[in-house]
C-alpha positions in Angstrom: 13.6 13.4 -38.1 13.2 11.8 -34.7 15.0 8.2 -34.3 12.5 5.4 -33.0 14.1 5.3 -30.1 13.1 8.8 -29.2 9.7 8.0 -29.1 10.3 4.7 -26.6 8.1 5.2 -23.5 10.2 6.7 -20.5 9.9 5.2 -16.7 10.1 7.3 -13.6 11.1 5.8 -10.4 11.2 7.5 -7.0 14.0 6.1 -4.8 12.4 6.0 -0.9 13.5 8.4 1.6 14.9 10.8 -1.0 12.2 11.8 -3.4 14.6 11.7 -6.0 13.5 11.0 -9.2 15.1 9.3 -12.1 13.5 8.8 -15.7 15.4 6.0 -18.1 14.3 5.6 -21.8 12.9 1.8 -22.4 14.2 -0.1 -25.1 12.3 0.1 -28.4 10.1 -3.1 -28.9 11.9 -4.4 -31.1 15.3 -4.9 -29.7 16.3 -7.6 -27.5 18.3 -8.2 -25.0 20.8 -11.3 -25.3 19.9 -14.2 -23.2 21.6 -14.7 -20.0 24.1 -18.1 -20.3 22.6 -20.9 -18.0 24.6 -21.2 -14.9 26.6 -24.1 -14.1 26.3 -26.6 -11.5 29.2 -25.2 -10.1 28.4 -21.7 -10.2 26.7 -20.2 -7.5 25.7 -16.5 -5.7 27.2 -15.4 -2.1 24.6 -16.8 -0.1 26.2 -14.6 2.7 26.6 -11.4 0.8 22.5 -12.1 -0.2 22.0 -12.6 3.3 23.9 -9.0 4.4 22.2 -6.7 1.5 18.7 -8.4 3.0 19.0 -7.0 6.2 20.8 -4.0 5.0 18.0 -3.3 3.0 15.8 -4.5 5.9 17.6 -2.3 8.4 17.1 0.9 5.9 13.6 -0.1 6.1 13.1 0.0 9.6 14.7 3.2 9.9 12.7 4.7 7.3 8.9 4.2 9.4 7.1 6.8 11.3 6.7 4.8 14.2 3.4 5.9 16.1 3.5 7.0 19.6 2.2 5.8 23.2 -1.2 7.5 22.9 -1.7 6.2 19.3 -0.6 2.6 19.9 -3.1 2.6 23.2 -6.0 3.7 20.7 -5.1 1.6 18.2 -4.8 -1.2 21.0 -8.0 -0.3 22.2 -9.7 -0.2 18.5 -8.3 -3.8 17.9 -9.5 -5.2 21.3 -13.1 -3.3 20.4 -13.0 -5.0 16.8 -12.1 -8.4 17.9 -15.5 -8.8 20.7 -17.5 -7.5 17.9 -16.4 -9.8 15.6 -16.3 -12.6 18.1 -20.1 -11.6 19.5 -20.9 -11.7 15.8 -19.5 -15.2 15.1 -21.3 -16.1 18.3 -24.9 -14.8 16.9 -24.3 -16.6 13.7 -23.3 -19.9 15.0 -26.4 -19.9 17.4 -28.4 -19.2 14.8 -27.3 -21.9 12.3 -27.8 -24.0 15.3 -30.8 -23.1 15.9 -32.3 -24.0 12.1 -30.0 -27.6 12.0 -32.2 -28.2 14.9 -35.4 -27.5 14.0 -34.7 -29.4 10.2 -33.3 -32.4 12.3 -36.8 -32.0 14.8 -34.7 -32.8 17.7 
């Protein structure tokens, strides 16, 4: 007969870079983990080792994107430039056209 635990939902997570996979069994519903003790006024984490495994993990980050080159960044350059006078001509047509009807409710 299979335990209640066997029939727990499992979780797969893919770690970045390494397509590894690892699948972990989730507790059954109705255990519980014991709550963590409130920490004390004096108790407090590394602010500097936080700090350090931030960029490390920043740094891992960084190394880890496909970073486009010169020929893509100058048409992605170019598409931005191209998007921004559109939109800018656009904002342009609408605000002279709201103009345009404030005027003509106002009568001036």
């Amino acid at each position: 007969m299979a335990k209640a635990s066997d029939d727990a939902p499992r979780i797969t997570r893919i770690i970045a870079g390494g397509g590894k996979k690892i699948t972990t069994k989730t507790s059954a519903p109705s255990e519980k983990k014991p709550a963590r003790a409130p920490k004390e006024k004096g108790d407090r984490t590394n602010v500097l080792r936080a700090v350090g495994g931030y960029l490390k993990g920043s740094w891992y980050e960084l190394r880890a994107v496909r970073w486009p080159d010169r020929k893509n960044t100058w048409k992605m350059t170019g598409a931005l430039i191209v998007f921004t006078l559109g939109f800018a001509v656009l904002i342009l047509i609408i605000d002279a056209g709201f103009q345009y009807i404030f005027n003509v409710l106002l009568g001036k």
